[in-house]
N, CA and C atoms of all chains as a GROMACS GRO file, in nm:
protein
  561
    1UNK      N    1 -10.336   6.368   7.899
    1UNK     CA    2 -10.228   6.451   7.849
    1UNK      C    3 -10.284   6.544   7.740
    2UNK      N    4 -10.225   6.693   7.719
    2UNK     CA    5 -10.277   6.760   7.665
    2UNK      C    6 -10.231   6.734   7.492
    3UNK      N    7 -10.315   6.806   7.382
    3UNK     CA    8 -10.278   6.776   7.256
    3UNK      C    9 -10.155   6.847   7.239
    4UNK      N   10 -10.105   6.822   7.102
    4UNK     CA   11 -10.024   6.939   7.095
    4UNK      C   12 -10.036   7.024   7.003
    5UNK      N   13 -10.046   7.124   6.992
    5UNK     CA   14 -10.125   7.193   6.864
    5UNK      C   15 -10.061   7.322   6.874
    6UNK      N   16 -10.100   7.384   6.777
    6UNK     CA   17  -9.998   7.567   6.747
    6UNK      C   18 -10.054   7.653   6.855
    7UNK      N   19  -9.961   7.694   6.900
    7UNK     CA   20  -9.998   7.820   7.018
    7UNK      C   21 -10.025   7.733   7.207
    8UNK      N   22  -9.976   7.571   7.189
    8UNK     CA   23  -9.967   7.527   7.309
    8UNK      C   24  -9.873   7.557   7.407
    9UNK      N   25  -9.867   7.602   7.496
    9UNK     CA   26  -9.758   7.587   7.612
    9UNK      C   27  -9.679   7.495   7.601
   10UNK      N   28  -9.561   7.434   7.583
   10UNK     CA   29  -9.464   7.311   7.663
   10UNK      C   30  -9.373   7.366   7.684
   11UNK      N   31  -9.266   7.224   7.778
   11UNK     CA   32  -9.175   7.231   7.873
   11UNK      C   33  -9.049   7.165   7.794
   12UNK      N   34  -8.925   7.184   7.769
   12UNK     CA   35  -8.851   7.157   7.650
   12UNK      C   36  -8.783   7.070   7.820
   13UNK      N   37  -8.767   6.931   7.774
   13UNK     CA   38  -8.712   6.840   7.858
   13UNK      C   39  -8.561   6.791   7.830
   14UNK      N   40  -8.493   6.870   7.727
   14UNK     CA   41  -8.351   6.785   7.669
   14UNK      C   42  -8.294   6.890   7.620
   15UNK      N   43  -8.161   6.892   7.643
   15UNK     CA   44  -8.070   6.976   7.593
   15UNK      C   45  -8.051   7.062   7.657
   16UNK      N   46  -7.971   7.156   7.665
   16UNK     CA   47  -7.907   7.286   7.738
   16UNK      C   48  -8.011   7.360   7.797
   17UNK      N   49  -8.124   7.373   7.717
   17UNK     CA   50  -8.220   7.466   7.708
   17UNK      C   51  -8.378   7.361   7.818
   18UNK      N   52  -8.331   7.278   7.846
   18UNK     CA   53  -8.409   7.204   7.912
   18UNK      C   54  -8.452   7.272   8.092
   19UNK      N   55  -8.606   7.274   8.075
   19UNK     CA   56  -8.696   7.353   8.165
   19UNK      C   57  -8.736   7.463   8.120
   20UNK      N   58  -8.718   7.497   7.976
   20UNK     CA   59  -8.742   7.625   7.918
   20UNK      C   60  -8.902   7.613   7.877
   21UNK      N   61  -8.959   7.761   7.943
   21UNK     CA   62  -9.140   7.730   7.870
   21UNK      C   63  -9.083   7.748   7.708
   22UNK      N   64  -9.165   7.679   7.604
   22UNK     CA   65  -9.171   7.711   7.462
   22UNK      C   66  -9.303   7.706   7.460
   23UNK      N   67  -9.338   7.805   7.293
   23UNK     CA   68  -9.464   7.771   7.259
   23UNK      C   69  -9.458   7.689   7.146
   24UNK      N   70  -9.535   7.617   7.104
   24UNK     CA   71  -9.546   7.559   6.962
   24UNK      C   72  -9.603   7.618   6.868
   25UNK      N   73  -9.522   7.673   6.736
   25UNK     CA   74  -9.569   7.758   6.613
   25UNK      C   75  -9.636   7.701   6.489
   26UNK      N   76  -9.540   7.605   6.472
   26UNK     CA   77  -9.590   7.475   6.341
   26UNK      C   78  -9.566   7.363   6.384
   27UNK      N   79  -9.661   7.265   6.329
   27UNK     CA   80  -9.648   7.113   6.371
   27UNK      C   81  -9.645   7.027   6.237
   28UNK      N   82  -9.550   6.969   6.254
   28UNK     CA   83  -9.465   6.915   6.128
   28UNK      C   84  -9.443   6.778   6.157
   29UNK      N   85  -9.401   6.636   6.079
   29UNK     CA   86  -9.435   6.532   6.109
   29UNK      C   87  -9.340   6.456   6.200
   30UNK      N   88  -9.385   6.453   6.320
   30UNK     CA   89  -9.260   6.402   6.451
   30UNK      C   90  -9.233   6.539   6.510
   31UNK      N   91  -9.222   6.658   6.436
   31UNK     CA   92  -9.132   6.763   6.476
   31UNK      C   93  -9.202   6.919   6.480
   32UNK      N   94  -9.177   7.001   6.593
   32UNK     CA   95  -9.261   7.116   6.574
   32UNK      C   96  -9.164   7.239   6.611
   33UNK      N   97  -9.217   7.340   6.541
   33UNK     CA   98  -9.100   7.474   6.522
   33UNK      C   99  -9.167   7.530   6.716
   34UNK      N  100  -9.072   7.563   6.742
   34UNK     CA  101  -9.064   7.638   6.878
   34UNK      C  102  -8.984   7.745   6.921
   35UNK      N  103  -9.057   7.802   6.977
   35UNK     CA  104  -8.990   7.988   7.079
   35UNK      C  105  -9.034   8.003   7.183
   36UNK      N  106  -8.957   8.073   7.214
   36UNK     CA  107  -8.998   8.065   7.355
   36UNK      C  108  -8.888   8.204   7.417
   37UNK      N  109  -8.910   8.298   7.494
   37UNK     CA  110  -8.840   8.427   7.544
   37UNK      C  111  -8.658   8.375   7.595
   38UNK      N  112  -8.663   8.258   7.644
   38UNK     CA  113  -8.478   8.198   7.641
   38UNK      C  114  -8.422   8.106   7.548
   39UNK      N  115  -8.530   8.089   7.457
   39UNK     CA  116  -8.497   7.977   7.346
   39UNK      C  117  -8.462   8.056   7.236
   40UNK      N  118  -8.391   7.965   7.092
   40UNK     CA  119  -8.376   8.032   7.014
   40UNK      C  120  -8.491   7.961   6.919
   41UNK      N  121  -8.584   8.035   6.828
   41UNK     CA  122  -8.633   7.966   6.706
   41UNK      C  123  -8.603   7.841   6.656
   42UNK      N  124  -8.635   7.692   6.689
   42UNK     CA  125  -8.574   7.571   6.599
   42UNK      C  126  -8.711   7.458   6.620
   43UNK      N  127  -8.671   7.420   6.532
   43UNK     CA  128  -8.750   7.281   6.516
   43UNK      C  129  -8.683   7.176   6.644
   44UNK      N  130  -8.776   7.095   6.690
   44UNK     CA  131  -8.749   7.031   6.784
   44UNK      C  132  -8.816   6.893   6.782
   45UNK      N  133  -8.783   6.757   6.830
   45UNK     CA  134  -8.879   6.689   6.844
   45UNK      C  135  -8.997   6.665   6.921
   46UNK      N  136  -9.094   6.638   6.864
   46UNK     CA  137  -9.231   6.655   6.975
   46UNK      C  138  -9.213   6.524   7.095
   47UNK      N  139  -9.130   6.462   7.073
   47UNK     CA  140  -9.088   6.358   7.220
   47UNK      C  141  -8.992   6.463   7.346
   48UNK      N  142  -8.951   6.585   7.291
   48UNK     CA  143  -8.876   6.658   7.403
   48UNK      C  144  -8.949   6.753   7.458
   49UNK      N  145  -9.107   6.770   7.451
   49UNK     CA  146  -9.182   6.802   7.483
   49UNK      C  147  -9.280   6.818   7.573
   50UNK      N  148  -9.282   6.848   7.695
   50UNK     CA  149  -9.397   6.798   7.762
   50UNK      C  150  -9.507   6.921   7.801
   51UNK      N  151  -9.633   6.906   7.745
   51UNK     CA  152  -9.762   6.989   7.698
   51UNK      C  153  -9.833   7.020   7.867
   52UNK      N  154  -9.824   7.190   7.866
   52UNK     CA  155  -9.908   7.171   7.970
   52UNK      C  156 -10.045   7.234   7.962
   53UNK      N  157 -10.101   7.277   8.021
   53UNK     CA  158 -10.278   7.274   7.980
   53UNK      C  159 -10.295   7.442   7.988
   54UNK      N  160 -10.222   7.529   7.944
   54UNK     CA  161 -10.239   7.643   7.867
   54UNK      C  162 -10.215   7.686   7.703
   55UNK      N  163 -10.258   7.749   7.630
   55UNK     CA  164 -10.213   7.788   7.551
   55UNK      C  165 -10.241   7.966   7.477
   56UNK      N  166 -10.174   7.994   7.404
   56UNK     CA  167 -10.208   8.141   7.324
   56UNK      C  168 -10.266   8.169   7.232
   57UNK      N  169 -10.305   8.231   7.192
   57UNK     CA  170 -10.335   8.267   7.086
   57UNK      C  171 -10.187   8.342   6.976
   58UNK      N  172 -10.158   8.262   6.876
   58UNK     CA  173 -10.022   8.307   6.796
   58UNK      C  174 -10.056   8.235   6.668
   59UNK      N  175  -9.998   8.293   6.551
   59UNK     CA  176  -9.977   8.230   6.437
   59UNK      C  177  -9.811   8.186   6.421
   60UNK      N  178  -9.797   8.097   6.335
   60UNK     CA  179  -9.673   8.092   6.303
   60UNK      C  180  -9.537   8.195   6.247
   61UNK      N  181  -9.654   8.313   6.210
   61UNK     CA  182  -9.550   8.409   6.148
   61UNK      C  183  -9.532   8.526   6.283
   62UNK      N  184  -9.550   8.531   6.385
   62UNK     CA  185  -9.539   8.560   6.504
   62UNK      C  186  -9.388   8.610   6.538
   63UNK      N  187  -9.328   8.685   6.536
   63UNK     CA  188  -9.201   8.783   6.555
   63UNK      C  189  -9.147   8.695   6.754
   64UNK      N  190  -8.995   8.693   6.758
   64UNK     CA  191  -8.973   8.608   6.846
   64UNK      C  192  -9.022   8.748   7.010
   65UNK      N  193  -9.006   8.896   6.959
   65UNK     CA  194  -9.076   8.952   7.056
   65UNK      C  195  -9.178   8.930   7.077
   66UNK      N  196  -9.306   8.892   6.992
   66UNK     CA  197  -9.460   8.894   7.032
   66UNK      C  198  -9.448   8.766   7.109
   67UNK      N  199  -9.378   8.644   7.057
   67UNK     CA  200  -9.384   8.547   7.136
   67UNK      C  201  -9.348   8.543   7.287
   68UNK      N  202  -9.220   8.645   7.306
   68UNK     CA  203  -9.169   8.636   7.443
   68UNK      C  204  -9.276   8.722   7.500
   69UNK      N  205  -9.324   8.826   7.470
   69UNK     CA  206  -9.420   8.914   7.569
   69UNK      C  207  -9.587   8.846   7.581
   70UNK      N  208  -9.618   8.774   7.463
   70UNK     CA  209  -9.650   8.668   7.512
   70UNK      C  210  -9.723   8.588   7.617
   71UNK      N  211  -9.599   8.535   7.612
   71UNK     CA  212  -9.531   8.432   7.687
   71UNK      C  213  -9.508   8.461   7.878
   72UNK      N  214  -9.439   8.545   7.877
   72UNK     CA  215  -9.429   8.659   8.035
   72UNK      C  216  -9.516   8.722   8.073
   73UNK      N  217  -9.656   8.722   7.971
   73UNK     CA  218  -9.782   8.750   8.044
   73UNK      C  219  -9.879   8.680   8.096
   74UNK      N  220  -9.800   8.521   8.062
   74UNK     CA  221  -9.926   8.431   8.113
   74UNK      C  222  -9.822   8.372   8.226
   75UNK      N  223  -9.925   8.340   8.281
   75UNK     CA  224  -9.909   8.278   8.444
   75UNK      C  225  -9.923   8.154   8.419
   76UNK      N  226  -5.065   4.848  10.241
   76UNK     CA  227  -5.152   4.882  10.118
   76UNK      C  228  -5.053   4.989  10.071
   77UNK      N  229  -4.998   5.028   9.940
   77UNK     CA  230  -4.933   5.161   9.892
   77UNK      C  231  -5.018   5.263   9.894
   78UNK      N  232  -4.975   5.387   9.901
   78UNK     CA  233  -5.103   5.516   9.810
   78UNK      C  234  -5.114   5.455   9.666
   79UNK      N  235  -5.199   5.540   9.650
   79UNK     CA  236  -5.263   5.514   9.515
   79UNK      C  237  -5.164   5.588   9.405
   80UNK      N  238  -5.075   5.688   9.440
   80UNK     CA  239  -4.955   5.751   9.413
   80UNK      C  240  -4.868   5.706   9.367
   81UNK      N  241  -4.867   5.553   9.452
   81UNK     CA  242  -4.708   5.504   9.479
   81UNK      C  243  -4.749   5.408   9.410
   82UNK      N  244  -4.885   5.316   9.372
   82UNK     CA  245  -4.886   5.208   9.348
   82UNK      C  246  -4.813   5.195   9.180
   83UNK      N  247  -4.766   5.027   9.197
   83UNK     CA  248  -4.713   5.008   9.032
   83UNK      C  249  -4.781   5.052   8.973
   84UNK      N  250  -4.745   5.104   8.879
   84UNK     CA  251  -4.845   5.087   8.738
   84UNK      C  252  -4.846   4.968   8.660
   85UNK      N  253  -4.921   4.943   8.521
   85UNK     CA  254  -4.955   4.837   8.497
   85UNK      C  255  -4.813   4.849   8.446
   86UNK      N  256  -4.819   4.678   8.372
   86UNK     CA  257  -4.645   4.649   8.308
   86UNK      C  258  -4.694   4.599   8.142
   87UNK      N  259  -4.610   4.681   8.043
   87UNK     CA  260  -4.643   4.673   7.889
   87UNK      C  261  -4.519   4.636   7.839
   88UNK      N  262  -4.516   4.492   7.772
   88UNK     CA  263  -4.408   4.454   7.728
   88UNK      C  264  -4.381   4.477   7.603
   89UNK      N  265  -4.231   4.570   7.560
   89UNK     CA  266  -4.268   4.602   7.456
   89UNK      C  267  -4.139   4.583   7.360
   90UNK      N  268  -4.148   4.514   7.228
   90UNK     CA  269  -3.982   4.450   7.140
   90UNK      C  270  -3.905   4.574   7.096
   91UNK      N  271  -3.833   4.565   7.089
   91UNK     CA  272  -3.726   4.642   7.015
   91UNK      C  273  -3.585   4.576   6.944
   92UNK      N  274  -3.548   4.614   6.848
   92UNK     CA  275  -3.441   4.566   6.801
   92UNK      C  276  -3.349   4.466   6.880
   93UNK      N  277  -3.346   4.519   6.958
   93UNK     CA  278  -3.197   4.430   7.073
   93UNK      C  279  -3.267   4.346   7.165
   94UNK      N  280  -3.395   4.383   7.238
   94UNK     CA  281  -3.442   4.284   7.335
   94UNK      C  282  -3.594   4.333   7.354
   95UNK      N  283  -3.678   4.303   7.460
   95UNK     CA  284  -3.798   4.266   7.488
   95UNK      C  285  -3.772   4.367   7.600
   96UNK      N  286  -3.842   4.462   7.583
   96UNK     CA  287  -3.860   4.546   7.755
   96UNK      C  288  -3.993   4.570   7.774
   97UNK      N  289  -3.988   4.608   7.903
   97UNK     CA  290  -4.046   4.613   8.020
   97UNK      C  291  -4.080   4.786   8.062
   98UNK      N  292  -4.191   4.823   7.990
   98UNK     CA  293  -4.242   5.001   8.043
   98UNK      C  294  -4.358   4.981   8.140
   99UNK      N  295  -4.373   5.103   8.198
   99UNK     CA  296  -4.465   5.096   8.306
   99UNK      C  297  -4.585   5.222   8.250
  100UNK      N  298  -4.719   5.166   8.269
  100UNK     CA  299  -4.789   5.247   8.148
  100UNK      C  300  -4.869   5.276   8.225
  101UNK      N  301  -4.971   5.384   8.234
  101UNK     CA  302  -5.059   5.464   8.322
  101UNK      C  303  -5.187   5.386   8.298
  102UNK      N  304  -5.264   5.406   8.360
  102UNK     CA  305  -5.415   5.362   8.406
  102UNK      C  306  -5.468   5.464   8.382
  103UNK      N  307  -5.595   5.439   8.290
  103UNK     CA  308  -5.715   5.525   8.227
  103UNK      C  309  -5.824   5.554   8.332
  104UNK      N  310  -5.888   5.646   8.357
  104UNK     CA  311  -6.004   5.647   8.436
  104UNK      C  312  -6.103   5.605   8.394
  105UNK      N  313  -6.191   5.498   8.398
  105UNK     CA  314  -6.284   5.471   8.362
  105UNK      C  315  -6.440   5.570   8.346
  106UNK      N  316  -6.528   5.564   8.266
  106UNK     CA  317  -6.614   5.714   8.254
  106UNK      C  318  -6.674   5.686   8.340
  107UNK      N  319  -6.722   5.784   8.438
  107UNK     CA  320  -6.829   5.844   8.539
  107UNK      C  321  -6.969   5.786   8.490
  108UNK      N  322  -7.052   5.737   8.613
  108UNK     CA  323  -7.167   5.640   8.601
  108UNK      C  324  -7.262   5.733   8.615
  109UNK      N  325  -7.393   5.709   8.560
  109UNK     CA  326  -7.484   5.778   8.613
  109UNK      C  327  -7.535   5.735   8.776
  110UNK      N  328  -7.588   5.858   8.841
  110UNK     CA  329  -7.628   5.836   9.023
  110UNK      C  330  -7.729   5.766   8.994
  111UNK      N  331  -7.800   5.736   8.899
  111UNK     CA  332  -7.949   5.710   8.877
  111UNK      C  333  -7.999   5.520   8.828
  112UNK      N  334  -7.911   5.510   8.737
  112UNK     CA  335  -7.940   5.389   8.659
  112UNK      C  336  -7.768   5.311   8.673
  113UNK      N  337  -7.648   5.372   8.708
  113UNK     CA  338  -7.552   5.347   8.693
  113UNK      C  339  -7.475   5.296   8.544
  114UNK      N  340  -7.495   5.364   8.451
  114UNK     CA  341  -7.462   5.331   8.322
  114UNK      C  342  -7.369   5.458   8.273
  115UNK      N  343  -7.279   5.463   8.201
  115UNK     CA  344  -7.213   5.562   8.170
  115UNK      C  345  -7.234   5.681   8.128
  116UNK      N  346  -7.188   5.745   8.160
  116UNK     CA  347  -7.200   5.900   8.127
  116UNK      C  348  -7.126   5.953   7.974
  117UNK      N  349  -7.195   5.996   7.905
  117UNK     CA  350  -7.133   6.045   7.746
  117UNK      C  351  -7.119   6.171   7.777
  118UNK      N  352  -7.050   6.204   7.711
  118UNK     CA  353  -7.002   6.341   7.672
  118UNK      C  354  -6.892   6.394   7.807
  119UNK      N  355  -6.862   6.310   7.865
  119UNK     CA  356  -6.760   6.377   8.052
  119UNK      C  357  -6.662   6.351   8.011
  120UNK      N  358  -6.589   6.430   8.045
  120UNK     CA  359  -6.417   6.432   8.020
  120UNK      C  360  -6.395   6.335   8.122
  121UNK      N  361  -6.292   6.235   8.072
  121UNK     CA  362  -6.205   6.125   8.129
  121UNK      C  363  -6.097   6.116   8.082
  122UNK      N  364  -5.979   6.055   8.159
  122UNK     CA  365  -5.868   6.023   8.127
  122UNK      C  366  -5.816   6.004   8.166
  123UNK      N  367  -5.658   5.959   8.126
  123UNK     CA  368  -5.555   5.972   8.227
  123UNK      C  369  -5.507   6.078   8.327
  124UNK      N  370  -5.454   6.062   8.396
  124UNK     CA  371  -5.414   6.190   8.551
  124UNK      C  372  -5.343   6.270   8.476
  125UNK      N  373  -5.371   6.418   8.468
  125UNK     CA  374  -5.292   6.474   8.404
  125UNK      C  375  -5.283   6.554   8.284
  126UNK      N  376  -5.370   6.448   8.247
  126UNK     CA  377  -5.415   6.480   8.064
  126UNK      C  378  -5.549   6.528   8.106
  127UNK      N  379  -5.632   6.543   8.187
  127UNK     CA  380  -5.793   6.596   8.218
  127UNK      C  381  -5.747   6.735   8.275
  128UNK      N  382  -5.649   6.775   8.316
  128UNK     CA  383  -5.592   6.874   8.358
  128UNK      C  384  -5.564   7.008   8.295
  129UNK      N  385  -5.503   6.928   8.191
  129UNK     CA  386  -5.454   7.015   8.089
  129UNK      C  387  -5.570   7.075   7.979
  130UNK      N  388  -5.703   7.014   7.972
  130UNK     CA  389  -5.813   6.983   7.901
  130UNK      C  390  -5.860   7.187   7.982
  131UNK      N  391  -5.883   7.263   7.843
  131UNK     CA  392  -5.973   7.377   7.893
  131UNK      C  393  -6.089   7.388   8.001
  132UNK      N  394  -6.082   7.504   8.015
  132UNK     CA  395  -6.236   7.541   8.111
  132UNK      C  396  -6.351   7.486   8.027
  133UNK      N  397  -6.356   7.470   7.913
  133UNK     CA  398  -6.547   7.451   7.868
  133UNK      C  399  -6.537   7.347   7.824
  134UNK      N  400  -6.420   7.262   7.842
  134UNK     CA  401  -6.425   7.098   7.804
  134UNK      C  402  -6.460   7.058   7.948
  135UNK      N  403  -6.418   7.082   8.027
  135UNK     CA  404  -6.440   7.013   8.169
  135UNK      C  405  -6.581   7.107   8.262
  136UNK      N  406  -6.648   7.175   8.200
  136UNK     CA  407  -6.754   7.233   8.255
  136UNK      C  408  -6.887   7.148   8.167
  137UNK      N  409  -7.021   7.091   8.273
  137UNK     CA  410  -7.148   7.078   8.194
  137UNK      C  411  -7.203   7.164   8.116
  138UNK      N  412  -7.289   7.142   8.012
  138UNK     CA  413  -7.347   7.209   7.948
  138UNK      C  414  -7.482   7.185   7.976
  139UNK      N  415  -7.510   7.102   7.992
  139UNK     CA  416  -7.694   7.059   8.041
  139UNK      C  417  -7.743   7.029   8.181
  140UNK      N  418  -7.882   7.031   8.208
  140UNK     CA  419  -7.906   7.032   8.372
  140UNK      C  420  -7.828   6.907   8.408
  141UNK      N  421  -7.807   6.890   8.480
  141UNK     CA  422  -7.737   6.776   8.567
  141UNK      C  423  -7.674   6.669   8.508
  142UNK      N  424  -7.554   6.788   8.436
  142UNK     CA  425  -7.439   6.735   8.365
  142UNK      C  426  -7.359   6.659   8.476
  143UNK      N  427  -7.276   6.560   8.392
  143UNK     CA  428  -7.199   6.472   8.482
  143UNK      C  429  -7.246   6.406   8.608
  144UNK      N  430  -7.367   6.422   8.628
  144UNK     CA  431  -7.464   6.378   8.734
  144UNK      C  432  -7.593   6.259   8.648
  145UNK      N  433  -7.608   6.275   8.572
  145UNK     CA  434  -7.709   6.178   8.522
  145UNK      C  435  -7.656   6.178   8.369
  146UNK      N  436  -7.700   6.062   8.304
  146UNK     CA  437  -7.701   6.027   8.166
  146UNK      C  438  -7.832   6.060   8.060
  147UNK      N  439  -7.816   6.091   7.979
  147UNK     CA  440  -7.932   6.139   7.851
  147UNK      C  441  -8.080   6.061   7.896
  148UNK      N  442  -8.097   5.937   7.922
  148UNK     CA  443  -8.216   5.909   7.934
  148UNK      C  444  -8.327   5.911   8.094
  149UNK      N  445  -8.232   5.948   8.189
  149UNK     CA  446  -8.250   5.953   8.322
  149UNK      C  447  -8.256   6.090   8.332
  150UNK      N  448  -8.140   6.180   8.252
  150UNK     CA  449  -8.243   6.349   8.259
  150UNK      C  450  -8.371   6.370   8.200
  151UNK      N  451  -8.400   6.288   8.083
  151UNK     CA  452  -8.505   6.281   8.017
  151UNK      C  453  -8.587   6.272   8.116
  152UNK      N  454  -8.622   6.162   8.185
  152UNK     CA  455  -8.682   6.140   8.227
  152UNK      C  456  -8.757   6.200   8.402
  153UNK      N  457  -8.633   6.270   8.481
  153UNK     CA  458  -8.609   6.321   8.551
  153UNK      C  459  -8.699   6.457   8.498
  154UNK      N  460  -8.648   6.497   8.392
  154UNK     CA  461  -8.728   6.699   8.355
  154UNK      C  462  -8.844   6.643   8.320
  155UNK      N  463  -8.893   6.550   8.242
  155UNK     CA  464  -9.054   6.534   8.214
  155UNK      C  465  -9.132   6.476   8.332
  156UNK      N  466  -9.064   6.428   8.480
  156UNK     CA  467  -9.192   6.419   8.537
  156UNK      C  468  -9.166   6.525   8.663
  157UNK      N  469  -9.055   6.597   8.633
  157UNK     CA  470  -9.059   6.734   8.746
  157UNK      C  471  -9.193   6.826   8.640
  158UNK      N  472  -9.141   6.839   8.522
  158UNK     CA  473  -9.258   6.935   8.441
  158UNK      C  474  -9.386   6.877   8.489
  159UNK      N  475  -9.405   6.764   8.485
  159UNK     CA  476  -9.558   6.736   8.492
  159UNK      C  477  -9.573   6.748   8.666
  160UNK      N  478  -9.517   6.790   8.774
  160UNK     CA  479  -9.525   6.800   8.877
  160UNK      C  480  -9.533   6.968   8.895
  161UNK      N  481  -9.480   7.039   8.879
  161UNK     CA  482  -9.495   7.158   8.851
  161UNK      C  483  -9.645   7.188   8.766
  162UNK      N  484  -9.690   7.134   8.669
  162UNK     CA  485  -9.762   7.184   8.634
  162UNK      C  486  -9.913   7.123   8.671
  163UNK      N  487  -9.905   7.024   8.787
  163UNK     CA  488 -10.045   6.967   8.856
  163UNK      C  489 -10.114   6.872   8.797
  164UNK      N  490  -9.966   6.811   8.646
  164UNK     CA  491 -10.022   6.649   8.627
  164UNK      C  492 -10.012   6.526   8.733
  165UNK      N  493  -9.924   6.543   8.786
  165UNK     CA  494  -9.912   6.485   8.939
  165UNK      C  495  -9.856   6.554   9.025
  166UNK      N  496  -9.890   6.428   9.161
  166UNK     CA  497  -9.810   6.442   9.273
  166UNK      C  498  -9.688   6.439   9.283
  167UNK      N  499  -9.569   6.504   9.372
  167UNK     CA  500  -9.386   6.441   9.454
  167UNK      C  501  -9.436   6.293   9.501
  168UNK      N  502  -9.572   6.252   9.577
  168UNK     CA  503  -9.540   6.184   9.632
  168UNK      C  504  -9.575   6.083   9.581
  169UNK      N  505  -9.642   6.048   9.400
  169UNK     CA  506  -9.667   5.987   9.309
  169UNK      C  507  -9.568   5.914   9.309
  170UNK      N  508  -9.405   5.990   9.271
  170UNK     CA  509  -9.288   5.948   9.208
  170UNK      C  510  -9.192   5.881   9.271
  171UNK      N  511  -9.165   5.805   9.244
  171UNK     CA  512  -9.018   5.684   9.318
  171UNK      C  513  -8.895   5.774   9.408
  172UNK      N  514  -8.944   5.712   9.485
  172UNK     CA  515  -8.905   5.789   9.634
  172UNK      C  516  -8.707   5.787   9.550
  173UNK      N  517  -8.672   5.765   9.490
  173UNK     CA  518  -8.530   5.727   9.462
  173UNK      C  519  -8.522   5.854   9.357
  174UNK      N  520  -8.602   5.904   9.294
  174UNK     CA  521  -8.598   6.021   9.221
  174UNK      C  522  -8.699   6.154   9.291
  175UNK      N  523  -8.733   6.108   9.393
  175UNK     CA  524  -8.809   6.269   9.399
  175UNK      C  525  -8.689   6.358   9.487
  176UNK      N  526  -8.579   6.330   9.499
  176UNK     CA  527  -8.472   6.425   9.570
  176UNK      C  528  -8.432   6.472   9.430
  177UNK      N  529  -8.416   6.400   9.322
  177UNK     CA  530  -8.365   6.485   9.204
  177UNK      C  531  -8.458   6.568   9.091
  178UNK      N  532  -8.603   6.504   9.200
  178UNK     CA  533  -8.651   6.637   9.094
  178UNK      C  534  -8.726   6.736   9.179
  179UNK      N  535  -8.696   6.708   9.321
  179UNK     CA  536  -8.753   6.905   9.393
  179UNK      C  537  -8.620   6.953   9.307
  180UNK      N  538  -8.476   6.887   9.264
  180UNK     CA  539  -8.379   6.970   9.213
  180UNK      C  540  -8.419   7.000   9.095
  181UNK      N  541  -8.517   6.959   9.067
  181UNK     CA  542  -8.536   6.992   8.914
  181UNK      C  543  -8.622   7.102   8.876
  182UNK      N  544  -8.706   7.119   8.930
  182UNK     CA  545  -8.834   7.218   8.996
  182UNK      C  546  -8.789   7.298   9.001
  183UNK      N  547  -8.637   7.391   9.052
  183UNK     CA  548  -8.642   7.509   9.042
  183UNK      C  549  -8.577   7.553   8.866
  184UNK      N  550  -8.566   7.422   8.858
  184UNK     CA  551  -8.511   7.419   8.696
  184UNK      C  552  -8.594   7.485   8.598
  185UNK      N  553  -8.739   7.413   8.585
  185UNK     CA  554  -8.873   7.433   8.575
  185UNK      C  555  -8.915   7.548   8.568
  186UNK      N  556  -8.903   7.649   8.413
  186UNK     CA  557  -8.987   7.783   8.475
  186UNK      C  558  -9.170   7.787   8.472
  187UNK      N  559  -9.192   7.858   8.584
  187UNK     CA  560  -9.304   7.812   8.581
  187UNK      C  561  -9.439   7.844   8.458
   0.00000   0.00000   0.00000
């Protein structure tokens, strides 16, 4: 299974928003800030998570457009 | 056998000043099971006949994938191993033949 670290790909498994790609911005203890182009900006738990084996290049201060275009450029 | 229409309802005995009567009181619907584990479903509108009726459009509509169809820990579990199937951590034919019909449904859930 992949790590989870800032600028990873995952798959948000819970809640409304569940099957949504997110990226991970900050990783915080249990919990990591996430965006993603249909998500809104929030902290989430890293158990609703599932990591897949891409990631970006992004910092945390990353604007929710840079994230979505992004995001819709990777395959 | 009566319809289900016609049948008694239950009988609630109830005091009053002058004597002891006899009302006839409606039957609750019990909450909707999950297809999966068979354990109850949170958050689904239930009730009496009538009263679910009267209940708005966005009280009686899901809000999450396979609302009123599965319970919190069986979707859990259902979206994290469609994700990891989609993304070539495993096989469909890895997964318990009793869930892989609910997660090709899940797969198109799944963006890729």
């Amino acid at each position: 299974m992949m790590a989870l670290e800032t600028g990873r790909i995952c798959i948000k498994t819970t809640g409304r928003e569940a099957g949504k790609k997110a990226v991970i911005l900050k990783l915080e203890k249990g919990f990591a800030l996430i965006d993603g182009p249909h998500l809104k900006r929030r902290k989430c738990n890293i158990r609703h998570l599932v990591p897949t084996s891409q990631t970006i290049a992004l910092t945390a201060h990353a604007t929710h457009e840079e994230v979505s275009s992004k995001l819709s450029q990777v395959k | 056998m009566p319809n289900k229409t016609q049948r008694t309802r239950k009988k609630k005995m109830v005091r009053t000043p002058g004597k002891t009567s006899r009302r006839f009181v409606g039957t609750k619907a019990r909450p909707h099971a999950s297809a999966l584990s068979g354990r109850p479903l949170s958050g689904v509108t239930h009730g009496k006949r009538g009263k679910v009726n009267k209940h708005s459009k966005t009280q009686k509509r899901p809000t999450v994938p396979f609302g009123g169809l599965l319970n919190g820990p069986d979707r859990r579990r259902i979206m994290e191993q469609a994700a990891r199937v989609r993304h070539g951590f495993k096989t469909i034919q890895a997964v318990n033949l009793k869930e892989q019909i609910l997660i090709q449904q899940a797969l198109s859930k799944i963006e890729e």
